[in-house]
C-alpha positions as CSV (number, residue, x, y, z in Angstrom):
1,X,-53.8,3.0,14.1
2,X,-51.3,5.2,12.9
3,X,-49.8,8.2,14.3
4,X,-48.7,11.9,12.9
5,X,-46.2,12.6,15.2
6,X,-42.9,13.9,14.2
7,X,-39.8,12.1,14.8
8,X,-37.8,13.9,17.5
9,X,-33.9,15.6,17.1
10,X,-32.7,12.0,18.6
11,X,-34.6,9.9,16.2
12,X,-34.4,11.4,12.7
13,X,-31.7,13.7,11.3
14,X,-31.8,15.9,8.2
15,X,-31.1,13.3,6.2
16,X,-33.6,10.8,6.7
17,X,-31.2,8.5,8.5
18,X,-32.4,7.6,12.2
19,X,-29.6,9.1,15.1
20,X,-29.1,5.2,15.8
21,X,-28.8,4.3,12.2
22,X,-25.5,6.7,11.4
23,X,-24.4,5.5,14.8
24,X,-24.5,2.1,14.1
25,X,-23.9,2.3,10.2
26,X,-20.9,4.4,11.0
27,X,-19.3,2.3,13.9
28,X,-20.0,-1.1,12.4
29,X,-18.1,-0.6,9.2
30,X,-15.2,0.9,11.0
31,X,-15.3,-1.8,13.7
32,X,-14.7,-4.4,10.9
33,X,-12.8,-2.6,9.3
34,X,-10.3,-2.5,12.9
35,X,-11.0,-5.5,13.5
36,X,-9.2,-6.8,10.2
37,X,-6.7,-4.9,10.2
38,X,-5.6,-5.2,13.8
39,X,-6.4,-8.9,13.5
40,X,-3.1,-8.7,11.0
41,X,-1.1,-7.0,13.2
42,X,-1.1,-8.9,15.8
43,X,-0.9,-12.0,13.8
44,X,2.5,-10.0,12.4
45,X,4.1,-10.0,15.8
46,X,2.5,-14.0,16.9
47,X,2.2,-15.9,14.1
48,X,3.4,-14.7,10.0
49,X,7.4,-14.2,11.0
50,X,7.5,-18.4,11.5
51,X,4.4,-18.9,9.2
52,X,5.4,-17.0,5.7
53,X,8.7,-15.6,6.7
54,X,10.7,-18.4,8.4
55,X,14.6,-17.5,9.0
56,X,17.1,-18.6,11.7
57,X,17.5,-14.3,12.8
58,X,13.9,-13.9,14.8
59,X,14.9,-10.6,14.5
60,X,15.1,-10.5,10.4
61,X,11.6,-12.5,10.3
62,X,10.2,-9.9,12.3
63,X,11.2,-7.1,10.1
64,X,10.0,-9.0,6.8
65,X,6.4,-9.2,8.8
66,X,6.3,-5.7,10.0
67,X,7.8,-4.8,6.2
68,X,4.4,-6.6,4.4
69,X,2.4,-4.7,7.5
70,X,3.5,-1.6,6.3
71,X,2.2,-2.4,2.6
72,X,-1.0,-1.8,3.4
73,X,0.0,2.1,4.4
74,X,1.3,2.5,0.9
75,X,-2.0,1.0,-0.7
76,X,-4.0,3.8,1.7
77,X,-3.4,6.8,-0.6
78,X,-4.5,5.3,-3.8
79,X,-7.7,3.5,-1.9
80,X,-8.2,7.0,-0.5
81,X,-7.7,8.5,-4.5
82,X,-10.2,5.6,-5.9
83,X,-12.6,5.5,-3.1
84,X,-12.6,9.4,-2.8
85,X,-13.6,9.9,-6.4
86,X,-16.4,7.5,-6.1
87,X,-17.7,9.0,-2.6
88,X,-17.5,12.4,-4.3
89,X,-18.9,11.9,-7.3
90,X,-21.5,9.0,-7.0
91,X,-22.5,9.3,-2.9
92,X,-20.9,8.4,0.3
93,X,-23.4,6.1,0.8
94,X,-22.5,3.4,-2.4
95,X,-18.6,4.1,-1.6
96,X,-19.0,2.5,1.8
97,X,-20.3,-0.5,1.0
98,X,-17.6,-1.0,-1.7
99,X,-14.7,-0.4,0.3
100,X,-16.3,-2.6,3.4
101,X,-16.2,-5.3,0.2
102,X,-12.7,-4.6,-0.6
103,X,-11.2,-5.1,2.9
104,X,-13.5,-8.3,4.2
105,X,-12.8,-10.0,0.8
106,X,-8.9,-9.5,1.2
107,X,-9.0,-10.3,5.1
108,X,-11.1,-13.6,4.6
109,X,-8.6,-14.7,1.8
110,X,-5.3,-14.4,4.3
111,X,-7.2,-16.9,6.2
112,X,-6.6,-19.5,3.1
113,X,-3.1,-19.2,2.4
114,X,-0.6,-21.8,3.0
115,X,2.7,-21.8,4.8
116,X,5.4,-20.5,2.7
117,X,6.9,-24.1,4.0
118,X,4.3,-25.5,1.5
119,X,5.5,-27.2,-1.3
120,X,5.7,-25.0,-4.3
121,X,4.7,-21.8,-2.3
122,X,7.8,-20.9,-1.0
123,X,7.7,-17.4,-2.9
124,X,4.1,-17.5,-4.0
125,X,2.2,-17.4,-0.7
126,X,4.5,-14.5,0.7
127,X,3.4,-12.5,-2.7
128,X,0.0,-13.4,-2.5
129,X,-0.1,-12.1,1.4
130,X,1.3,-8.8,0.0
131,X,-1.5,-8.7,-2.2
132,X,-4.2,-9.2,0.2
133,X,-2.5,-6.6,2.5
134,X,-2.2,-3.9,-0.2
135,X,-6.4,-4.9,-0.5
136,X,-7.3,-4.5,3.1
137,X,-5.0,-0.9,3.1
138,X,-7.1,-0.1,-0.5
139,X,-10.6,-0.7,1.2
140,X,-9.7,1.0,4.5
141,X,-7.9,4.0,2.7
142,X,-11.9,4.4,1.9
143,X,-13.0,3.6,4.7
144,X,-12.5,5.7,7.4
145,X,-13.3,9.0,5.7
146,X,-16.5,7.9,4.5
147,X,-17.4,6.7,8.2
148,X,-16.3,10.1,8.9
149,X,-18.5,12.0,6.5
150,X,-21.3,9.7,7.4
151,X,-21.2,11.0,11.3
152,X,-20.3,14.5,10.7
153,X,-22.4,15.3,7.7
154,X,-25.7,13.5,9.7
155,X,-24.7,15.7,12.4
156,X,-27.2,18.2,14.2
157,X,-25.7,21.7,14.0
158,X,-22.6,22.0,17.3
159,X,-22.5,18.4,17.0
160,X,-20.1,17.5,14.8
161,X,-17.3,16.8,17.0
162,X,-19.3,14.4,19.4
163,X,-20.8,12.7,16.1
164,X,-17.5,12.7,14.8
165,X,-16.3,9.7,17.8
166,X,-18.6,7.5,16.6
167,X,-16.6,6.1,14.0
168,X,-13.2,6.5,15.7
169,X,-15.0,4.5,18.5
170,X,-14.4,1.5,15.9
171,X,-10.8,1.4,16.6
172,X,-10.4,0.6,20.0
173,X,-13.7,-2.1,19.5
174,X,-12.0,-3.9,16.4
175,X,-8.7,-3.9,18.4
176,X,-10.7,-5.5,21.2
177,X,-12.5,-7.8,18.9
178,X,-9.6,-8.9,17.3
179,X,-6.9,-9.5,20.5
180,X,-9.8,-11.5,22.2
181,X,-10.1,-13.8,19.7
182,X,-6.4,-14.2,19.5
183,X,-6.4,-14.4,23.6
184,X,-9.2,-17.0,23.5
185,X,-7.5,-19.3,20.4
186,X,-4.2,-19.1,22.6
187,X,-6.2,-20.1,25.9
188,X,-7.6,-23.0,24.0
189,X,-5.2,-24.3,21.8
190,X,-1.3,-25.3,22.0
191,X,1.0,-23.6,20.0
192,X,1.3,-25.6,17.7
193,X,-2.2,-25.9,16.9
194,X,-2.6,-22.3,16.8
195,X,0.9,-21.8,14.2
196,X,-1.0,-24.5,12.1
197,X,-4.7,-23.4,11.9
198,X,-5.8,-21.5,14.8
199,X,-4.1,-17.8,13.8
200,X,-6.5,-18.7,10.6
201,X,-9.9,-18.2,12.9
202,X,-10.1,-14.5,12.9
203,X,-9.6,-13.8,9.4
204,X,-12.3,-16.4,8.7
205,X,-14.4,-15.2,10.9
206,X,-14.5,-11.5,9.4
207,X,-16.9,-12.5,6.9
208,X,-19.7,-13.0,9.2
209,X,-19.0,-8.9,10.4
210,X,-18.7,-8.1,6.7
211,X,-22.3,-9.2,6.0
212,X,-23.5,-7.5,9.5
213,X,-21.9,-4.2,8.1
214,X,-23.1,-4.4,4.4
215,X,-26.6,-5.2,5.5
216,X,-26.7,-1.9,8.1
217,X,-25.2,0.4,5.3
218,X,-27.2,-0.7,2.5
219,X,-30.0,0.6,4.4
220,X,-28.6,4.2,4.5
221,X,-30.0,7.4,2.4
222,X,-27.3,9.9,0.9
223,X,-26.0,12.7,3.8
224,X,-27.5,15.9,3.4
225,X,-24.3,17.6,2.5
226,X,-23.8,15.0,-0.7
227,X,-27.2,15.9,-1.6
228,X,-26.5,19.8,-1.6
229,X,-23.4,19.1,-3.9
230,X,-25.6,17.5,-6.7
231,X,-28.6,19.8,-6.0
232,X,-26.1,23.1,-6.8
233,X,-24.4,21.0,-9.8
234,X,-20.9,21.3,-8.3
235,X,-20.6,17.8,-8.4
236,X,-16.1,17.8,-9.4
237,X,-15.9,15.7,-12.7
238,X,-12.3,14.6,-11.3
239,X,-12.3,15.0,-7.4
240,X,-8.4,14.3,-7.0
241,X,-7.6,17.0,-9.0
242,X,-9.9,19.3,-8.1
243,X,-8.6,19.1,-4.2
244,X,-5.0,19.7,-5.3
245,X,-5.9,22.5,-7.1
246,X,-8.0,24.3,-4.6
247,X,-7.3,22.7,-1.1
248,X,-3.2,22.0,-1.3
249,X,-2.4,23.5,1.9
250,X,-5.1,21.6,3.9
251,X,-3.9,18.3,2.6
252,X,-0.6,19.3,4.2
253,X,-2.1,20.3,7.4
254,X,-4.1,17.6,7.5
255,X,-1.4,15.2,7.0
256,X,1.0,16.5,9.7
257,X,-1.9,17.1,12.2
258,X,-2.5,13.3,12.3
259,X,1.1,12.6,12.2
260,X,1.4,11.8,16.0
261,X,-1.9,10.4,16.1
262,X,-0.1,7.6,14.2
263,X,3.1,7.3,15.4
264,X,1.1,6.5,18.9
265,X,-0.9,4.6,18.1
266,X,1.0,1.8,16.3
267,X,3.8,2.1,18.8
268,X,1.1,1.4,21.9
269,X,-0.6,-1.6,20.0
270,X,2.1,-3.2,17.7
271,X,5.7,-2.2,19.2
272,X,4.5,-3.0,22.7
273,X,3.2,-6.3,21.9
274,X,6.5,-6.9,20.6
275,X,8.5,-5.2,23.3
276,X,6.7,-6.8,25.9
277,X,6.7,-10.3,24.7
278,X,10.1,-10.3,23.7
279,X,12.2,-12.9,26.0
280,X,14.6,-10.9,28.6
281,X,17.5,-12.6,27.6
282,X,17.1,-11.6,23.9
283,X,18.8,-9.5,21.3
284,X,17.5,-7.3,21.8
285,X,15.7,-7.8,24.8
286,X,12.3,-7.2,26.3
287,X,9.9,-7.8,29.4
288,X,9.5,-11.1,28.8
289,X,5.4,-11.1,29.1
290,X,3.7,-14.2,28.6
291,X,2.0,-13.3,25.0
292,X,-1.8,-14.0,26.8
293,X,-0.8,-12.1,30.0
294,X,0.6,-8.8,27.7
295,X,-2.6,-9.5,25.5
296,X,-5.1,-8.7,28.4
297,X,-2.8,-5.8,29.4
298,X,-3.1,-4.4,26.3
299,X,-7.2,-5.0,26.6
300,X,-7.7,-3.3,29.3
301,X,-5.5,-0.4,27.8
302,X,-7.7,-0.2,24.9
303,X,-10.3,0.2,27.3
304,X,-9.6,3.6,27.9
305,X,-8.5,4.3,24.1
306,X,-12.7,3.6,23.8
307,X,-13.8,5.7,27.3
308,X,-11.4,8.7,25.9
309,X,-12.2,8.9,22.5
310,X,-16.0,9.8,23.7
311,X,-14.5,12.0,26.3
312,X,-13.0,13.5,23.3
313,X,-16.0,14.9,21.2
314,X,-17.4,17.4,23.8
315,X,-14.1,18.4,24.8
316,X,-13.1,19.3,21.3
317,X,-16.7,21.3,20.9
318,X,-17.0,23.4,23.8
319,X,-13.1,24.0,23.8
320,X,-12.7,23.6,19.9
321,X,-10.7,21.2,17.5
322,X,-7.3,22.9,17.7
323,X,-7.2,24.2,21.3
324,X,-7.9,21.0,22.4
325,X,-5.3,19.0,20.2
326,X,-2.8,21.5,20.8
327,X,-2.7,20.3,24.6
328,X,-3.2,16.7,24.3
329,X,-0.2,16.7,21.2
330,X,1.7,18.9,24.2
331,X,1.1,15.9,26.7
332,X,2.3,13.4,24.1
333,X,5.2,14.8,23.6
334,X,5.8,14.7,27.5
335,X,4.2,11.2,27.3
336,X,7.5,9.8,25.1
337,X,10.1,10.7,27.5
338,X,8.7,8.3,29.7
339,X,8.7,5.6,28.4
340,X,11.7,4.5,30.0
341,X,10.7,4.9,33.5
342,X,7.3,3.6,33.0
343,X,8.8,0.3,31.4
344,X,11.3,-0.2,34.0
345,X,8.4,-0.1,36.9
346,X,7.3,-3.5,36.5
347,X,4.0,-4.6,35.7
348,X,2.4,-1.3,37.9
349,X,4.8,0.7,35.7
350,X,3.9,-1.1,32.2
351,X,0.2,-0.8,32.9
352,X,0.5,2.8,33.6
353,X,2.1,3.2,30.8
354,X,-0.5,1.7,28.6
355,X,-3.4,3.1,30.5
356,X,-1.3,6.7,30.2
357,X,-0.4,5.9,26.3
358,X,-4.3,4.7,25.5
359,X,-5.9,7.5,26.9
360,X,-3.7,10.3,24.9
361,X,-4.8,7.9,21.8
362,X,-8.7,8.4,22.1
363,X,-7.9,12.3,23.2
364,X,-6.0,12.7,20.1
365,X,-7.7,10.2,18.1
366,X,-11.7,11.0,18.3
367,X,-11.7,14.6,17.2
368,X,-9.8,13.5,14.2
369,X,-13.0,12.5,12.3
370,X,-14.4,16.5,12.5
371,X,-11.4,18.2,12.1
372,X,-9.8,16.2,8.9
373,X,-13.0,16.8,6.5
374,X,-13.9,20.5,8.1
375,X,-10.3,21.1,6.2
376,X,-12.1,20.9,2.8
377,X,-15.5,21.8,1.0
378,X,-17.9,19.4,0.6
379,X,-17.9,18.4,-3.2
380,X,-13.9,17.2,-2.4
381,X,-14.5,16.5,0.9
382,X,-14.4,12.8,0.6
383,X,-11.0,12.6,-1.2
384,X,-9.1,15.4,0.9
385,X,-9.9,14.1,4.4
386,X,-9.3,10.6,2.6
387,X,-5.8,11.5,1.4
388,X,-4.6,13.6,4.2
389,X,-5.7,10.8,6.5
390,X,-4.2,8.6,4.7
391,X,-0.6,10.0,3.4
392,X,0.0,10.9,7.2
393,X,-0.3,6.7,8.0
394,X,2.4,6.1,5.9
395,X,4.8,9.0,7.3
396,X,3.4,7.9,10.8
397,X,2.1,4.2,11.0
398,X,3.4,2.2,8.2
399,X,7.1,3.2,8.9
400,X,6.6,3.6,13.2
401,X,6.5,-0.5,14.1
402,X,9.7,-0.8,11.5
403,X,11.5,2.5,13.0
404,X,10.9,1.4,16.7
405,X,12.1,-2.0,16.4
406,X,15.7,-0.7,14.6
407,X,15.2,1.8,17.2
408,X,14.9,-0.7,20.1
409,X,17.7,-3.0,18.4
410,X,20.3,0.4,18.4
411,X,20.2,1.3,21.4
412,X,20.6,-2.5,23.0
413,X,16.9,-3.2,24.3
414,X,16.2,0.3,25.3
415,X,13.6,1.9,24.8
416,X,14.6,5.8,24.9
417,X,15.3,6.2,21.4
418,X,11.3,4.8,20.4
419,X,9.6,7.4,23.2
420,X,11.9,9.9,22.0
421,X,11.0,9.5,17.8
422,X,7.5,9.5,19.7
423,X,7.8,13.0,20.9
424,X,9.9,14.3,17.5
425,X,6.9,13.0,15.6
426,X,4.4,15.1,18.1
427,X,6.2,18.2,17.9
428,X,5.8,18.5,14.5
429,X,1.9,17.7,14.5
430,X,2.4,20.4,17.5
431,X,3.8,22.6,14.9
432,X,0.8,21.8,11.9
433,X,-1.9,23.2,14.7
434,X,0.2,25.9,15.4
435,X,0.1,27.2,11.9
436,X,-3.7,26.1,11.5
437,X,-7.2,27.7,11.8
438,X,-10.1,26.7,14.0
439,X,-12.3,24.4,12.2
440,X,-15.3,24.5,14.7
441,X,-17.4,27.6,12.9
442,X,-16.6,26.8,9.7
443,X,-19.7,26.0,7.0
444,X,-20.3,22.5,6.3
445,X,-22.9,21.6,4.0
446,X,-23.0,24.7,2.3
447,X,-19.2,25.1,2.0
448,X,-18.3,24.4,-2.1
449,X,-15.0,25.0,-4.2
């Protein structure tokens, strides 16, 4: 018996694509994506600096890891320039899939390498972990703006913004996928069965997510707004050009409105892993956390990272994107120059801090994915939200886990110098909205260069 019924709002979109099919397609791939790379940065902190970087100054071993963590940053511009010209040329759907590919390939492989204590792989296993980390910041330099465009250009009309958190939902999930299996590997094995094979388990393990994600997106049709672009022949024969051309001055806004979006969140999930792990009688020194105990803080932390960033979406579309940035960047700033207090407070004072440092994060975070590609039209909308994203991790994330360690080291195991680069960084995204339009009203599918 068959039925004639139409599919409701909730269970079909312009598109074609179910409500829980872009949900899904655009979590999952961002999720993995997360997942890997957060699975490297906490292995960066635990594991590489005795693994691939072994020196008698902890402290230069460190900075060696957190210098090859940054690589991926630099590799997120071109994946965005690649990726972007692909996703704006051929679809957003086919893009996806490819830079999910890139970024589980790469991730799997860093679980094969030997030691640099190896025989023979002194220098060559280093390089070849460079390599792989330039890959995983290639595929998710493509990534996140095609999750992005997949939400926001399924999205029913005033919807964008709450569409818009379901991939930024991925971070704080891949974070918590990845830290769990680090948690559980150090609850199960001893340390020195987790420096010799255990740290190897999540990167493994990716590939069973990567085959998850490729089969969900695989089963995508093309967003409306792609489909409008090919339909009016304004398809841009060189995308990367085209946006410089016609969209400069959004890249730049773009860029510095993610700025502090950045800066906080690598300093809440890779400086205070190292911070608060760091032995008290150091140089320089830390809290002295036991690295599972500091592990489930950070957890529960991320936690509210996931509960704010859906918070986030209706906020940002009943109050709008900027309004609502401009007082959560104003409460960052505020955030930073408390980091001493909240440090010295003990465990209550450490948790509130991360609870306090989270929750900015998803407020800050989950509108990001409306207001970045609202910036630009649609037939270079791919590659502008793509590079803005993108150029503002490397002014904010690649450099931030290097900056707050030297930081940290200057001022003798204080932390007052990191929360106050924290709230330099935030004034100047406070500056960027500022000088910015609301993005809410603007045309989206119909909106061409």
């Amino acid at each position: 018996m068959s039925t004639s019924a139409a599919p409701s709002t909730d269970q079909q979109v312009a598109s074609g694509n179910s409500k829980s099919r872009v949900i899904v397609a655009s979590l999952i791939g961002t999720s993995i994506e997360f997942y890997d790379f957060y699975a490297y940065a906490t292995a960066a902190v635990l594991v590489f600096p005795t693994v691939f970087f072994a020196s008698d100054d902890p402290t230069y071993a460190l900075l060696q890891s957190f210098a090859v963590f940054g690589v991926a940053f630099v590799a997120r511009p071109v994946g965005s320039i690649l990726f972007g010209h692909f996703g704006d040329r051929v679809g957003r759907k086919g893009t996806l899939v490819a830079s999910l590919l890139t970024m589980g390939v790469a991730t799997v492989l860093i679980g094969t390498l030997p030691p640099s204590s190896t025989p023979g792989w002194a220098v060559l296993s280093p390089a070849l972990l460079v390599l792989m980390r330039f890959c995983q910041g290639l595929g998710l330099g493509g990534e996140w703006s095609g999750a992005a465009l997949l939400a926001t250009e399924n999205a029913p009309e005033g919807k964008r913004a709450v569409w818009g958190t379901f991939p930024q939902l991925g971070a704080p999930i891949g974070f918590i996928l990845a830290n769990t299996v680090f948690l559980a590997l150090a609850e199960t094995l001893t340390d020195a069965q987790f420096l010799a094979w255990g740290w190897r388990v999540p990167f493994l393990a990716s590939a069973v997510l990567v085959i998850v994600g490729l089969w969900v997106r695989l089963r995508l049709i093309e967003t409306p707004a792609f489909r409008k672009v090919v339909e009016a022949e304004a398809v841009a024969k060189v995308p990367v050009a085209r946006v410089f051309r016609t969209s400069w001055h959004q890249i730049v806004s773009g860029t510095f409105i993610m700025l502090a979006t950045y800066v906080l969140f690598y300093l809440m999930t890779t400086f205070t892993l190292t911070y608060g792990t760091a032995p008290v009688d150091a140089d320089p020194a830390g809290l002295g956390y036991a690295r599972t105990d500091f592990l489930v803080m950070l957890i529960v932390g991320v936690v509210f990272f996931g509960a704010f960033t859906l918070a986030s979406g209706p906020l940002a579309e009943r109050f709008g994107r900027r309004a609502h940035l401009l007082w959560t960047t104003v409460a960052i700033i505020v955030f930073g120059l408390l980091f001493v207090p909240l440090f010295s407070g003990g465990t209550v004072g450490v948790m509130a801090l991360l609870v306090l440092g989270f929750s900015l994060m998803g407020m800050t975070f989950g509108p990001m994915a409306a207001i970045l590609p609202e910036l630009f039209p649609a037939n270079v909308r791919y590659t502008g939200s793509a590079i803005a994203y993108n150029v503002s991790s490397i002014l904010g994330a690649a450099v931030a886990p290097f900056i707050a360690v030297a930081l940290w080291t200057a001022a003798n195991g204080s932390t007052v110098l990191v929360g106050v680069y924290l709230s330099v960084m935030a004034v100047v995204t406070l500056v960027a909205l500022l000088v910015s339009k609301e993005t809410k009203d603007v045309a989206y599918s119909d909106n061409l260069t």
